[in-house]
N, C-alpha and C positions, 0 to 999 in steps of 0.2 A: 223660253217658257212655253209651255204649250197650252195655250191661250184657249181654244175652242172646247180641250177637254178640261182645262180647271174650270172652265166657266159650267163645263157641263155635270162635272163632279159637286161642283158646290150647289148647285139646285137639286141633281138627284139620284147622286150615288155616293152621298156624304155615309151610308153605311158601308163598310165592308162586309165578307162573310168571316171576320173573324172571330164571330159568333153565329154557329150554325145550327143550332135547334131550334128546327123551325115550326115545332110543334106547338108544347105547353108554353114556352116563355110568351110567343108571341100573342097565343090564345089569353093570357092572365090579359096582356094590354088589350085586347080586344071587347075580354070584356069590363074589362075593368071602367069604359067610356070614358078616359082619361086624356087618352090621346088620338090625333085622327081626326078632330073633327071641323078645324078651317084649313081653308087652299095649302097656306104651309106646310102644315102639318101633311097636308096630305099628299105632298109632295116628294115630302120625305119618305114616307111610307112607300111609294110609286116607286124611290129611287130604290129600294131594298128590294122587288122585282127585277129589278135590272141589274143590281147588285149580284145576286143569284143565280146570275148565266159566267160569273169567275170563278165558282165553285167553291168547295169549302174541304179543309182537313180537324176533322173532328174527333179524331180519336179512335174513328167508329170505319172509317174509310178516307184514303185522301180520295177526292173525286173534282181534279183539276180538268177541265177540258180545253188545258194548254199540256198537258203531260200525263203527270199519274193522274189518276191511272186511265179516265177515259180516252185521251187523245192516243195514251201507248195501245189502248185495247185495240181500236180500230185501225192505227198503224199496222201493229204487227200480224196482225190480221190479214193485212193486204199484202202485197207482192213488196212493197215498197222498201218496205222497214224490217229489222229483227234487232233485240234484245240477245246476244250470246251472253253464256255463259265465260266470265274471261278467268285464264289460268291463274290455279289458285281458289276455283270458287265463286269470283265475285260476280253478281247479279246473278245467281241461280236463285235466290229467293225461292225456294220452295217448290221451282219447276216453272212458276204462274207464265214465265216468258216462253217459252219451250213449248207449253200446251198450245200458247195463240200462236206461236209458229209453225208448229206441227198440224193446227186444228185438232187440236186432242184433248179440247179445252172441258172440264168439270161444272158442277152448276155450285165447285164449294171454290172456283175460282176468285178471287178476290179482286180480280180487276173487272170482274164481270158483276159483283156486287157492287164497286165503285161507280159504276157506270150506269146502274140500277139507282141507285141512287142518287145520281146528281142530279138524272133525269126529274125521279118524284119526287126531292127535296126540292125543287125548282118548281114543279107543281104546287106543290102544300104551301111553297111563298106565294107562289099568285095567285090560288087560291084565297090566300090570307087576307092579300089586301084589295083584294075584291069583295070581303065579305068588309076591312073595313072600310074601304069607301061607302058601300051603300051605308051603310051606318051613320057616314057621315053627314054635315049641316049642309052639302054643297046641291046646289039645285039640281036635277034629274040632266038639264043638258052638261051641266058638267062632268056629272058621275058617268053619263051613257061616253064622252070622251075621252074619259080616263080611263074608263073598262075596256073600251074596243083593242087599245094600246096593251093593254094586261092580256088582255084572248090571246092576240098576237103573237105574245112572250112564251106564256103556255101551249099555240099550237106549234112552237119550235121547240120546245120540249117533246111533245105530241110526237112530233116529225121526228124528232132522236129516238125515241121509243120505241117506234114503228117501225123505222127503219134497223133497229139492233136487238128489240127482242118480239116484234108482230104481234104477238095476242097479250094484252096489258090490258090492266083496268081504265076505265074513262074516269076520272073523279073531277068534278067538277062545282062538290059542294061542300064548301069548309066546314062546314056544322054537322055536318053527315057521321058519326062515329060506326057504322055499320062496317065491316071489315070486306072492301070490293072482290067481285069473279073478275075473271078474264073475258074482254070484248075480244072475239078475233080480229086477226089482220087486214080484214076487209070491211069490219067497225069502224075499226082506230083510224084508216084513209078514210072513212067517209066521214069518221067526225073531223078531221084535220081540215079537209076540203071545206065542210059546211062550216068551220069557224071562219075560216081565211078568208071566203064569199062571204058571208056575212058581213062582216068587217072594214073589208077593202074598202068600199066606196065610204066608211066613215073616218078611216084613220086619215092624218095629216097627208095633205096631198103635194107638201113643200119638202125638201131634201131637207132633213133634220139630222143633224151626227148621233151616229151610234141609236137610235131611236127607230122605234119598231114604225113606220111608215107604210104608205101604199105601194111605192115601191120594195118596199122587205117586202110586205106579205105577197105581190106577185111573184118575186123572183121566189120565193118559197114555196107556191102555188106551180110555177115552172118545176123544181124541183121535183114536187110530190108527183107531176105528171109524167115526168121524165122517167121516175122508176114506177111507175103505174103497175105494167106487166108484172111487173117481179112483187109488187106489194098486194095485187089482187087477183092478177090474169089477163089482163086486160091491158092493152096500152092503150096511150092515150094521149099521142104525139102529137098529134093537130094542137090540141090544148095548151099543151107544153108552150107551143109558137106563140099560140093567141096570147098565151098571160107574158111570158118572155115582152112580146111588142109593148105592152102597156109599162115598161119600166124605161125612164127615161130619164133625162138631166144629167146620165153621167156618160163618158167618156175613157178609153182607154191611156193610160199617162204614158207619156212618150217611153217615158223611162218604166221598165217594168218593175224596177226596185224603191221605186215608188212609194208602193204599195204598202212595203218592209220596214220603211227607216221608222228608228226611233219616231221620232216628230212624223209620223205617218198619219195623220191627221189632216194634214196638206194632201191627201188623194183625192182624186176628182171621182177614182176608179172604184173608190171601195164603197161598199154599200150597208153594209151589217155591220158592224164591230162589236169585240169586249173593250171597254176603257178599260187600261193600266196606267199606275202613277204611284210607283212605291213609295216619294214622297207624302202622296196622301195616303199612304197602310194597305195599297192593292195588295194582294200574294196569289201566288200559284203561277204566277208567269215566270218561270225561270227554266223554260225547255231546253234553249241555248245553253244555258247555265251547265245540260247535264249532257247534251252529245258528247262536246269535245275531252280527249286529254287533258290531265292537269296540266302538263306543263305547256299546252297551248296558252296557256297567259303571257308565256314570254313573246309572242308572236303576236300578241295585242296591245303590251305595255311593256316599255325601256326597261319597266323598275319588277313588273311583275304583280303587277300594283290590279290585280283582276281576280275575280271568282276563280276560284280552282274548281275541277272538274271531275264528276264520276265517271265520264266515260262511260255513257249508258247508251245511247239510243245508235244505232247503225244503219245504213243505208245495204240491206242484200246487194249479194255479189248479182251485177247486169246490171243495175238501174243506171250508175253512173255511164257507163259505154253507151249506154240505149241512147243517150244522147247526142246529137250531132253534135262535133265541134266549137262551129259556129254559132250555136244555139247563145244565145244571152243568156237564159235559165238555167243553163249547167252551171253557171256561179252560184246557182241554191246550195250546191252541194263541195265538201271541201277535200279536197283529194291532195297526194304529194305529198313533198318534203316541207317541213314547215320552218320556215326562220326567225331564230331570234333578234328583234330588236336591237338591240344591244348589243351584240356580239358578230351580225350577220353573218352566221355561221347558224347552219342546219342543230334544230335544239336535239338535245339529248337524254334519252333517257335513264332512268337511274342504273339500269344493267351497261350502259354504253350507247345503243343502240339509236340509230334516230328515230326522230317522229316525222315519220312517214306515213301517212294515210292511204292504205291500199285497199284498192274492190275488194281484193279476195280476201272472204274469212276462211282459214283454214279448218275449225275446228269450231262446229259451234257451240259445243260443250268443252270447248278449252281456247279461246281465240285472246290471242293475244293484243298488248296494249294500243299498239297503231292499227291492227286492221280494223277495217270497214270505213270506208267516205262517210263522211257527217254531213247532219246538216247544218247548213248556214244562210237560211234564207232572210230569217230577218237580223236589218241592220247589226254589228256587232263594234262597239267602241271601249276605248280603254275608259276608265272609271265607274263601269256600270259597277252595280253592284248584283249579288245572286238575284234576288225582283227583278225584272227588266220592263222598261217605260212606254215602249212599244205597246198600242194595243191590236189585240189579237183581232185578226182577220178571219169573217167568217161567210162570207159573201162577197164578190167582186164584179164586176161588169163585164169581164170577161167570161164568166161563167154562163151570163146571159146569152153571150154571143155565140158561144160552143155548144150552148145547150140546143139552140134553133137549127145551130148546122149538123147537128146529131139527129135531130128527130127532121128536117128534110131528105140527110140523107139514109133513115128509117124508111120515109116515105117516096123512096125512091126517085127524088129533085135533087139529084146532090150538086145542079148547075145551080141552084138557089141556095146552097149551102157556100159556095165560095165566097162571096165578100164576106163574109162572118171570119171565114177560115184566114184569107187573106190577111185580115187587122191582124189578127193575133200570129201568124207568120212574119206579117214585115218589122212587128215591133220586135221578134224574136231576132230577127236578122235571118231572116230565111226563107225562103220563095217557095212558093204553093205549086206543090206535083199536080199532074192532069189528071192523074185520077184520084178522086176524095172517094173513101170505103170505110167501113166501119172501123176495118182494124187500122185505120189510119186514123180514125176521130177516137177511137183507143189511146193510141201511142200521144196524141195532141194532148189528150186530157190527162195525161201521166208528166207529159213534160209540162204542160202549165200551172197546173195543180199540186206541183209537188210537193208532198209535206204542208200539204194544208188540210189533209182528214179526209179528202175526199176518196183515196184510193179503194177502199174494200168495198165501196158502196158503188165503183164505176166494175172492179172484178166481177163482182155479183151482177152487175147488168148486162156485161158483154161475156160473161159465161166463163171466165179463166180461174175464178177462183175456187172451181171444183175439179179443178184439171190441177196436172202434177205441177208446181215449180222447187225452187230450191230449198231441199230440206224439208219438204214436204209433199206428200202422195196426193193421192185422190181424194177429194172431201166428200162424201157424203150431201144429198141437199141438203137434209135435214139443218145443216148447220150454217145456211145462209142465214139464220138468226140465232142469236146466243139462248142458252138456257135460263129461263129463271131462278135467281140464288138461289139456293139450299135453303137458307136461313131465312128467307123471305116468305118459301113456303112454306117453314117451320111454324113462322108466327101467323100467318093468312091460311086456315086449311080452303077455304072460296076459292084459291089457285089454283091452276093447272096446269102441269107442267109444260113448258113447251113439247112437238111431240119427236122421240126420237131420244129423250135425252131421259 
């Protein structure tokens, strides 16, 4: 049983988003002064903020950032990942994969509206219950500690914003019904910044699970500094180091897969997380669910007795080779023949053919049912069901560690970058070259991070995601940040288009 996250579910993430309007319903209770207004109550309330970083399928958009559609935007985006089309049609959806592969992406994109909005629907929640906290009967030092942990929430939304569409509105008054302009991209980092300082020295300063902390808001603060350059012009890597130093209490777990397993809750390493617990009505984690093969179940369970499979999400041909051998993290990814349980004989497909997992897609408007390595990073066991119980990792202590020996060796110390490099090499099972260089803390941060969202956000920083790779040409800058929906600025004429699109 997973003891830290029920204990944590049942104080304050007893709601799910499987109610996502988070506008008028939540507003009647607001004002209705009915509820909201002792510690319980307001706990509850607290946990539907934190509820709201699993994301929601409303009808209107899935906007899961375990998959659909924001986790695929920013996948397929990056070098990492691609969505084919497979023979016969399936996953063409209307091109939407194709565009983020190609960069040819529209502003009547749909994963680009999901993404858009998981973001501000995640806003307008904490929003929400920052306007009903103050409302509430709780003394002022109560409410100033519950808000801080709320800013927190919304400047990681902030920080998604910023980083995937740059000139966004700041909203930061529930009550406000005026229709927002666009802050530029060098607003929206200054407001991110000024919440996160502000802040820090209030939030809890004990290692709390899954809980916006002082350690979150520095490693977030490392973050925003790390892509500084790219968000304003400026870099701002000294800083990076300074806020990285102040995050502490955790440790790198021997085991890198640690981090992954179901019961991953046991990490020492992990720092940020989404609770998942399908038992208690989580949804939207079921990314696993959609990489593999269907008939990958039989290579999971005797009986077959496992989620079947769309066969959706793909590893581009290179990532799998990129990695050394010996590497421990090449187990992220699932390559080869795959056998059945039960029969230990190589499974088969319904034409004959095995299920074999190859690099190469042949055809990415026609690619057939084995190609492309999948991934397989987090834990995979027979009886799960399509939900998966694992929660989602969004921060890690290794990130801290790669980020310092990145921006050292920015600042030309790459001998002070080594022991950073080293941890995350020996755990890898792999010993540290004599010379550390960018395109080396490149390739580090491609193998450790894999399929954890980080990819388009480190392309854009080390400059390769405007240069050709596979299946796609020259990008344009203009398109290091996505366009604002269509429809978005349908209903806001105060918008403006991002520029270029």
């Amino acid at each position: 049983m997973k003891m830290k996250k029920i204990i944590y579910i049942s104080l304050a993430l007893i709601f799910t988003m499987s109610c996502t309007k988070l506008d008028e319903k939540l507003y009647d209770k607001v004002a209705s002064v009915e509820y909201g207004k002792t510690p319980e109550e307001i706990k509850t309330i607290v946990g539907n903020a934190y509820a709201s970083l699993r994301g929601f399928n409303d009808g209107i958009t899935i906007s899961y950032p375990t998959g659909e559609y924001v986790f695929f935007l920013n996948e397929i985006a990056s070098e990492e990942a691609c969505i084919a089309t497979k023979v016969g049609g399936g996953w063409y959806d209307g091109g939407v994969y194709l565009e983020a592969q190609k960069h040819t992406w529209t502003p009547a994109n749909r994963m680009i509206l999901a993404s858009w909005r998981y973001c501000f629907e995640g806003v307008s929640k904490v929003n929400s219950v920052i306007f009903q906290v103050e409302e509430s009967n709780l003394s002022e030092e109560q409410k100033k500690a519950i808000n801080v942990e709320l800013r927190g929430i919304r400047a990681y939304y902030y920080y998604q914003l910023l980083d995937m569409f740059g000139n966004v509105p700041i909203v930061t008054d529930y009550k406000n019904a005026e229709l927002p302009a666009n802050s530029s991209r060098k607003q929206v980092f200054e407001f991110v910044e000024s919440e996160l300082k502000d802040i820090v020295n209030e939030l809890p300063s004990a290692t709390i699970y899954a809980r916006f902390t002082q350690n979150v808001a520095n490693a977030l603060l490392g973050r925003l500094y790390l892509n500084a350059e790219v968000f304003t012009g400026t870099p701002r890597w000294q800083d990076c180091i300074n806020a990285c130093k102040k995050v502490t209490n955790y440790i790198l777990e021997p085991n890198y897969f640690t981090n992954f397993l179901i019961q991953n809750e046991v990490s020492k390493e992990n720092i940020f997380m989404i609770p998942y617990d399908s038992k208690s009505g989580t949804t939207g984690n079921y990314l696993q669910s959609m990489c593999v093969q269907e008939y990958q179940k039989f290579a999971i369970s005797r009986t077959g007795n496992y989620p079947g499979s769309p066969n959706g999400l793909l590893s581009q041909p290179g990532l799998y080779s990129s990695f050394d051998n010996n590497d421990v993290r090449k187990k992220s990814l699932l390559e080869g023949k795959q056998i059945n349980l039960s029969t230990g004989k190589v499974i088969l497909l319904d034409d004959g053919t095995e299920l074999n997992y190859t690099e190469a897609i042949g055809d990415i408007n026609a690619a057939n049912a084995n190609e492309g390595v999948r991934m397989y990073k987090y834990e995979v066991k027979d009886g799960e069901g399509w939900e998966r119980d694992h929660d989602w990792v969004l921060i890690r202590y290794s990130e801290i560690l790669l980020m310092q020996a990145e921006c050292y060796i920015r600042l030309g110390n790459s001998e002070l970058a080594r022991p950073f490099v080293q941890q995350i090499r020996s755990r890898a099972g792999l010993s540290t070259p004599a010379t550390l260089d960018l395109n080396f803390i490149n390739n580090e941060l491609k193998f450790e991070f894999v399929y954890e969202g980080h990819r388009r956000t480190d392309n854009i920083r080390f400059g390769d995601y405007f240069r050709p790779w596979w299946n796609k040409g020259v990008t344009s800058a203009y398109r290091g940040i996505f366009p604002i929906p269509q429809s978005v600025l349908e209903k806001n004429k105060n918008l403006i288009q991002n520029p270029g699109y």
